[in-house]
C-alpha positions as CSV (number, residue, x, y, z in Angstrom):
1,X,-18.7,-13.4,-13.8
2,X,-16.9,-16.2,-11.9
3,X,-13.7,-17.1,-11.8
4,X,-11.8,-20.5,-11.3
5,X,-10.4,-20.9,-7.9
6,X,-6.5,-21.3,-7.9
7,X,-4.4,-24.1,-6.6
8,X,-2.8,-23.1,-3.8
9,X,1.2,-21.6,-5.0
10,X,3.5,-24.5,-4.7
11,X,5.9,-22.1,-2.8
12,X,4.3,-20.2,-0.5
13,X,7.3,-19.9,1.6
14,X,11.5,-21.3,1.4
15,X,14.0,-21.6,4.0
16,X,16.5,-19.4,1.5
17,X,13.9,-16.7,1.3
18,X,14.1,-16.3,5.3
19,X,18.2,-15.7,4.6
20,X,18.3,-13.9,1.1
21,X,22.0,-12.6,0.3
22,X,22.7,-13.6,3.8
23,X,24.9,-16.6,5.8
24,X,24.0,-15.0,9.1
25,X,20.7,-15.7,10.9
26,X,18.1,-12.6,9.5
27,X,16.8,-11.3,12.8
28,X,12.7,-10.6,12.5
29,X,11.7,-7.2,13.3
30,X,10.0,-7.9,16.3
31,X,13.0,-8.3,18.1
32,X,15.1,-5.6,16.7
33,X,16.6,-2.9,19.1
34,X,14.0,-1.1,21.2
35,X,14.0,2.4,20.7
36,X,12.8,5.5,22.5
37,X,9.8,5.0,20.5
38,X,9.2,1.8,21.9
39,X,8.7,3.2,25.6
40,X,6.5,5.7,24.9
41,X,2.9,5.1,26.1
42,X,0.2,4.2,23.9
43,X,-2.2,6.9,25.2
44,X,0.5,9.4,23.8
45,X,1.5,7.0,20.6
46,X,-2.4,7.7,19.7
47,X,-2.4,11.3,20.4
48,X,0.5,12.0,18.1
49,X,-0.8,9.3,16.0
50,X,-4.6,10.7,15.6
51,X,-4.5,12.6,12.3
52,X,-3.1,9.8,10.2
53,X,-5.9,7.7,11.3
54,X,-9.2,7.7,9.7
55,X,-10.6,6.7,13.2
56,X,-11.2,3.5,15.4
57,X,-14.6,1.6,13.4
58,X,-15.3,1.4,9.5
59,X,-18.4,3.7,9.7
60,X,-15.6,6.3,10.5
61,X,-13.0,5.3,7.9
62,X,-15.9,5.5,5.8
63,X,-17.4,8.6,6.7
64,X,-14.2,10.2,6.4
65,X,-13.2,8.9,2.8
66,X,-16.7,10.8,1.6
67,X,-15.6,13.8,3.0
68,X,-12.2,14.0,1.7
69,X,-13.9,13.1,-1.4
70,X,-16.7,15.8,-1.6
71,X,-14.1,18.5,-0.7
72,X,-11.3,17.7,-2.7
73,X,-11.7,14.9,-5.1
74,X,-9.3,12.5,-3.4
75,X,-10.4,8.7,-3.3
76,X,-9.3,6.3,-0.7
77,X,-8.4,2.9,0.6
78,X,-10.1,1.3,3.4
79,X,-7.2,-0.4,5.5
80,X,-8.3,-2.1,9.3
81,X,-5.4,-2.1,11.5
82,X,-4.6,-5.5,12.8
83,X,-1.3,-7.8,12.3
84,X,0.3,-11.0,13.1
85,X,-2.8,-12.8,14.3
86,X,-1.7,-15.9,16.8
87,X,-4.9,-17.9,16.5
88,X,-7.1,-19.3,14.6
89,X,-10.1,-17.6,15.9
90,X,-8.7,-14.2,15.1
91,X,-7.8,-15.2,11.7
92,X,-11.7,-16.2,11.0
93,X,-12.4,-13.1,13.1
94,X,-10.3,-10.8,10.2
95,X,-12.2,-13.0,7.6
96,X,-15.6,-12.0,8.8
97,X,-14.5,-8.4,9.6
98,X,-13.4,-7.8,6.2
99,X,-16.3,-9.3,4.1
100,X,-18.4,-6.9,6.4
101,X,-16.6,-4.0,5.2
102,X,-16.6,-5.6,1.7
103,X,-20.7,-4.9,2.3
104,X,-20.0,-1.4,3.8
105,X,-18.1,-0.2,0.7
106,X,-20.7,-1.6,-1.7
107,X,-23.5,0.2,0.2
108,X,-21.4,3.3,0.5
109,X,-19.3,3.3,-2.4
110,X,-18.4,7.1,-3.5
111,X,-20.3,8.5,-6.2
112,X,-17.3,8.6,-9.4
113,X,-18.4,7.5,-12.7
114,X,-14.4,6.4,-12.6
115,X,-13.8,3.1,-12.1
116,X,-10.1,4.1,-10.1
117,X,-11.5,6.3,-8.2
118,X,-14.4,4.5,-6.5
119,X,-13.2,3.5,-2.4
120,X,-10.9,0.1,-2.5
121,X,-10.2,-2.0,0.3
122,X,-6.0,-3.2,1.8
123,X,-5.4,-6.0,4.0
124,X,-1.9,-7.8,5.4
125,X,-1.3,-10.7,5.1
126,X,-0.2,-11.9,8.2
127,X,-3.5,-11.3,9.7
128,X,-4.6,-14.5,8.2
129,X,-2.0,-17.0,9.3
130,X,-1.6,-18.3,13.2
131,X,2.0,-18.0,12.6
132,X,4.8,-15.9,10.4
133,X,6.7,-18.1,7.5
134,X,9.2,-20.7,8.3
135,X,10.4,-24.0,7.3
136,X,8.8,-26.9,8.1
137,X,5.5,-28.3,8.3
138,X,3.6,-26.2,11.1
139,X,4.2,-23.2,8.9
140,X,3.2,-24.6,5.9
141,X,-0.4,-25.7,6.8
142,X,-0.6,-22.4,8.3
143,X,0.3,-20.8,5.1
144,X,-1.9,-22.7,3.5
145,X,-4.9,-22.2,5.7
146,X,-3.8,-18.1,5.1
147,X,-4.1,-18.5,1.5
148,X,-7.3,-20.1,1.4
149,X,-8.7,-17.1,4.0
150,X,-7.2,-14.5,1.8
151,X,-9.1,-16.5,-1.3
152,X,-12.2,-16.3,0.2
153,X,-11.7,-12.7,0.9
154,X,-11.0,-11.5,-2.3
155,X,-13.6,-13.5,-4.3
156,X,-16.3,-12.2,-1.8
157,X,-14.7,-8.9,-3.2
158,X,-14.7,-9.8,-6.5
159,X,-18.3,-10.7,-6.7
160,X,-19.6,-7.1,-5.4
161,X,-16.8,-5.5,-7.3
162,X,-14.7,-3.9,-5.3
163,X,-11.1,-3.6,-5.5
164,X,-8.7,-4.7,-2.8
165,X,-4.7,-4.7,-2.4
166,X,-2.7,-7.4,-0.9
167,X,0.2,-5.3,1.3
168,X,3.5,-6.2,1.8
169,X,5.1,-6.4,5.4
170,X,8.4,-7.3,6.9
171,X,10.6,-9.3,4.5
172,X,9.3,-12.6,6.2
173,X,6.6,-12.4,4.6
174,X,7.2,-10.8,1.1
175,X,7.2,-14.8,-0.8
176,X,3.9,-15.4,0.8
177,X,2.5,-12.0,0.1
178,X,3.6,-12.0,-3.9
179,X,2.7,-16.3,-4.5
180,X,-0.4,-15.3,-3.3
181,X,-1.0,-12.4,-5.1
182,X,0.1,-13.9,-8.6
183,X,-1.8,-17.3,-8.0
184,X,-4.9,-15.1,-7.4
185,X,-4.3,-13.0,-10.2
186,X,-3.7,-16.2,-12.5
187,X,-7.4,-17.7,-11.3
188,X,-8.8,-14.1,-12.5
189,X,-9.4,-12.2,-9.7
190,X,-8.5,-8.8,-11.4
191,X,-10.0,-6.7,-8.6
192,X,-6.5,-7.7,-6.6
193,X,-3.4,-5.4,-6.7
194,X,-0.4,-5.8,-4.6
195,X,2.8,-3.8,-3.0
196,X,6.0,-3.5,-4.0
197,X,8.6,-2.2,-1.5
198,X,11.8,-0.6,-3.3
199,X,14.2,-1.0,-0.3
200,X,14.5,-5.0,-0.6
201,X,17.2,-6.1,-2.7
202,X,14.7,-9.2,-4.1
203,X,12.8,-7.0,-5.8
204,X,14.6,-6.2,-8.7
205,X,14.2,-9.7,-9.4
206,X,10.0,-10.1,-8.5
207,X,9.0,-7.1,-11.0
208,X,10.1,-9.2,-13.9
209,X,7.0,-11.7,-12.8
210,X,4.3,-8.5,-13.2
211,X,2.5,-8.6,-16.5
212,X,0.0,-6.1,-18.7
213,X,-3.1,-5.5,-16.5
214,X,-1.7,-5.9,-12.9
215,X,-2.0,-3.0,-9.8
216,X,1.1,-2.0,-7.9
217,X,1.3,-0.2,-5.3
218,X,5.1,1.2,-5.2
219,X,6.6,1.9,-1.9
220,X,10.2,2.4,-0.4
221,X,8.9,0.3,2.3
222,X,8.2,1.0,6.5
223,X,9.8,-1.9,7.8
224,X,12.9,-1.5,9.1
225,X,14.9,-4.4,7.3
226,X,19.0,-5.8,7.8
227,X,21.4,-4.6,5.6
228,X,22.0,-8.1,4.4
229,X,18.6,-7.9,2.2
230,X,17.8,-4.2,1.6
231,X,19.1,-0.8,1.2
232,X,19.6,1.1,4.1
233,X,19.3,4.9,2.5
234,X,16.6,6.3,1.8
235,X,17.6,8.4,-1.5
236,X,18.6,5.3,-2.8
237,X,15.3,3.6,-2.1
238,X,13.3,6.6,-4.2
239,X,16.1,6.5,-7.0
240,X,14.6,2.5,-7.3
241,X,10.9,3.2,-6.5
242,X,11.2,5.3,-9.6
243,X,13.6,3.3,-11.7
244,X,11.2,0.2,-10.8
245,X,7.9,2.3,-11.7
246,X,9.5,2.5,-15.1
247,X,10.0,-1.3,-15.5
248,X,6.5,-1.8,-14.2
249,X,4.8,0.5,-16.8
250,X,6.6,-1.2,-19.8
251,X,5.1,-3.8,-18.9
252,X,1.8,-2.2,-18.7
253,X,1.2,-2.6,-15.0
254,X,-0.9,0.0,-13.3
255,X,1.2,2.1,-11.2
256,X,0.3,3.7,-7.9
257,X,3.2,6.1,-6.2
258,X,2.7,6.1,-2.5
259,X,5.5,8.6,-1.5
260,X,5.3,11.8,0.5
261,X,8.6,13.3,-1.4
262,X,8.2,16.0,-3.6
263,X,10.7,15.2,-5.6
264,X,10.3,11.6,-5.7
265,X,6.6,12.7,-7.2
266,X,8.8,15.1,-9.3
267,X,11.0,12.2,-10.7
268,X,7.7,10.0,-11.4
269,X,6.3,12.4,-13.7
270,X,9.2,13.4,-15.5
271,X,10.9,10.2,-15.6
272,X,7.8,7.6,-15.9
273,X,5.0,9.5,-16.9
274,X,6.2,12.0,-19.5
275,X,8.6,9.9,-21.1
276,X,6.4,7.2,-21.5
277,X,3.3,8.8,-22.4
278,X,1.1,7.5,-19.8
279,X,-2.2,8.5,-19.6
280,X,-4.1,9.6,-16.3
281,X,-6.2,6.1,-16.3
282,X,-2.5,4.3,-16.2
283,X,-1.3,5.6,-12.8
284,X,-2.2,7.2,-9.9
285,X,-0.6,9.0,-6.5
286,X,-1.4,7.7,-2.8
287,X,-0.8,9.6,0.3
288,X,-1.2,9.0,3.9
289,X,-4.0,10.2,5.8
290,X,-2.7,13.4,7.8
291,X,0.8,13.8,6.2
292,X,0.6,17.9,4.8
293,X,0.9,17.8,1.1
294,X,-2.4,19.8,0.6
295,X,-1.1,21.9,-2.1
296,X,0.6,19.2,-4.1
297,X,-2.0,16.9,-3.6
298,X,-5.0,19.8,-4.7
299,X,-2.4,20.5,-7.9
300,X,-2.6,17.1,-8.7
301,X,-5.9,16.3,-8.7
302,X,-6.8,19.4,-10.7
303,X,-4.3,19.8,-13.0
304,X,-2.3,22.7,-12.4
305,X,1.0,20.9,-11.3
306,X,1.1,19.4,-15.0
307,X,-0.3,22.5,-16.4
308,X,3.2,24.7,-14.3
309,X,5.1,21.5,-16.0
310,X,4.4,22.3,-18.9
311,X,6.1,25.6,-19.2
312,X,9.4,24.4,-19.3
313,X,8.7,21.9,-21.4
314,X,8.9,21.4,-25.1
315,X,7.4,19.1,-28.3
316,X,5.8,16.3,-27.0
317,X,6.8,16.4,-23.7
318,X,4.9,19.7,-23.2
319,X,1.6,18.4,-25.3
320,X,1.6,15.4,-22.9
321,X,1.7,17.4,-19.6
322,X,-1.0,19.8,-21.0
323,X,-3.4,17.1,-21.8
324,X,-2.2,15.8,-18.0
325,X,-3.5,19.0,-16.9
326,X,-6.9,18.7,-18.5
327,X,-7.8,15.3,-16.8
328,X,-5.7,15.7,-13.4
329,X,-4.3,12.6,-11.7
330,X,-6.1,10.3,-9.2
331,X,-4.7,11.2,-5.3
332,X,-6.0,8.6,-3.1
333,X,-5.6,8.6,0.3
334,X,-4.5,5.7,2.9
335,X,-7.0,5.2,5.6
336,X,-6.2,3.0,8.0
337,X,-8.9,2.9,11.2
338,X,-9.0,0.5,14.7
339,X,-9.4,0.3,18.4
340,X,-6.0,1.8,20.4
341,X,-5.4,-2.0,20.8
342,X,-4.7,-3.0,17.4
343,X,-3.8,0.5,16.0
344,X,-0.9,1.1,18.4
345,X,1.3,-1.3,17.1
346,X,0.9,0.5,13.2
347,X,1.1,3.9,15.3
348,X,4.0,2.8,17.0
349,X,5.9,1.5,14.0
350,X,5.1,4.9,11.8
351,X,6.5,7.0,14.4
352,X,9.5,5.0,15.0
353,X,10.5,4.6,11.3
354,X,9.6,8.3,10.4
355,X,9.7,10.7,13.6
356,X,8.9,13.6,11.2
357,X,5.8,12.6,11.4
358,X,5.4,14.2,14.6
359,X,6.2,17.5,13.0
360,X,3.4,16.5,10.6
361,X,0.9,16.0,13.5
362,X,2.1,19.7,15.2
363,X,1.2,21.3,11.6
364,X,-2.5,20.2,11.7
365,X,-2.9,20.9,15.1
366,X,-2.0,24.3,13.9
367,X,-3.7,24.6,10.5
368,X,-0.6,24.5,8.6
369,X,0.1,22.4,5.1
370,X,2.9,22.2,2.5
């Protein structure tokens, strides 16, 4: 099958994106306020780091994703770790580096007969452009060269059938990351999902623009952003995750749920899923690598969190989670892999934003799960 290559998006990036709901100066997040987090060295940022890594070269990621696969059922995504490349070299270099593990996956895909669960691929975006969006024209051609690298990507994908998911990052990049994705989408290239990150104000706006057959990937979002453009608290930011998951699925978008919270999980089911009817081929849960949810994740997979649903349910509600129970949900797992070099920055920005994590890190040391 091919598909028509798109025009480039006419707006890849605006000078009012940069200041959304704002008359002050956004500040990046590069040059936010160091924290304690910030000093630590990177030999100890990758120690406390290790278990949410699927390790440092794709043979690993992929080794891994087969055995989390063969012992529990859960799929994955293949993410290499890598951001905000400077030149031109590196961009190409992240080209060629992906469409290698593009090969990789095809040669080692797991061995589902379902579509959903077979290995996909993530990439960022700013690992294709030698500079983050702003006006004028330097960015632009820079933007443009990114799109055309992120093209090439994904229709290399497309060809050998495999999946991939354009990610979001920090909110300088969110009108490049979804222009992209839609244009892409628009040309055909139906192996391409996207992210969504509930915590920017923007994006009650964006999910309007998702239509029947498009991936999401909902999340409350890791970057730290100003006040000025996105929530701030983090209840409020799973209240929307789920509020927007509904939107999506009236639409008929396919939703994946990346959160660790029980009871945002909770709220997807019995606010999305149930209500709506969904089916287990219209959704699925992501996790990452190393965070202890083993028992929720295992019930998931196999059934028996819908099946315990179903007890204090009633009518439909209860004939909907029992035939959930029969099929199980798709868990797939986040695996991002890379040298300390590239990793620690990822590493670094995970522990900052979410220092329970180092909690998480103790409990598989020890054996422990949740």
């Amino acid at each position: 099958m091919t598909v028509k290559l798109p025009v480039r998006p006419e707006k890849l990036v605006s000078g009012s994106d940069l200041h959304l709901h704002t008359t002050q100066p956004v500040t990046p997040a590069a040059n936010q306020k160091k924290s304690l987090f910030d000093t630590i060295p990177l030999p100890l940022v990758m120690f406390l780091a290790k278990p949410y890594l699927a390790g440092q070269t794709s043979a690993d990621a992929i080794r891994k994703a087969h055995e989390i696969y063969q012992s529990r059922k859960f799929t994955g995504t293949l993410d290499i770790l890598g951001e905000d490349a400077t030149t031109v070299e590196d961009c190409e270099r992240y080209v060629t580096t992906y469409m290698s593990l593009v090969d990789e996956v095809t040669a080692n895909q797991l061995h589902a007969t379902n579509r959903r669960e077979r290995l996909t691929i993530s990439f960022k975006p700013s690992m294709f452009s030698t500079m983050p969006p702003a006006p004028g024209k330097e960015s632009e051609k820079a933007l443009e060269a990114a799109f055309d690298r992120i093209n090439k990507i994904v229709d290399y994908a497309f060809q050998r059938g495999v999946d991939m998911t354009l990610e979001a990052e920090d909110h300088r990049w969110t009108n490049f990351h979804l222009e992209s994705y839609f244009a892409l989408h628009k040309a055909g290239y139906k192996n391409l999902g996207t992210v969504i990150q509930s915590r920017m104000f923007r994006t009650e706006k964006d999910i309007a623009r998702f239509e029947e057959g498009m991936r999401v990937r909902m999340v409350i979002g890791i970057y730290q952003e100003p006040a000025s453009i996105a929530h701030t608290e983090k209840p409020i930011m799973k209240e929307l995750a789920v509020r927007y998951s509904r939107e999506l699925a009236h639409q008929g978008v396919y939703l994946e749920l990346a959160s660790h919270d029980t009871k945002c999980v909770d709220n997807f089911v019995n606010k999305v899923v149930l209500p709506l009817k969904l089916k287990s081929s219209q959704f699925e849960f992501q996790f990452l690598l190393g965070v202890p949810r083993a028992k929720l994740q295992d019930s998931l997979v196999n059934g028996s969190y819908f099946s315990e649903l179903s007890i204090g349910l009633s009518g439909d509600d209860e004939k909907h989670a029992l035939m959930l129970a029969q099929t199980g949900a798709i868990v797939r797992m986040y695996l991002p892999y890379g040298k300390d070099k590239v990793a620690g920055p990822y590493c670094r920005r995970r522990l900052k934003n979410n220092p329970n994590m180092i909690a998480y890190g103790i409990k598989n040391v020890l054996g422990l799960q949740s």
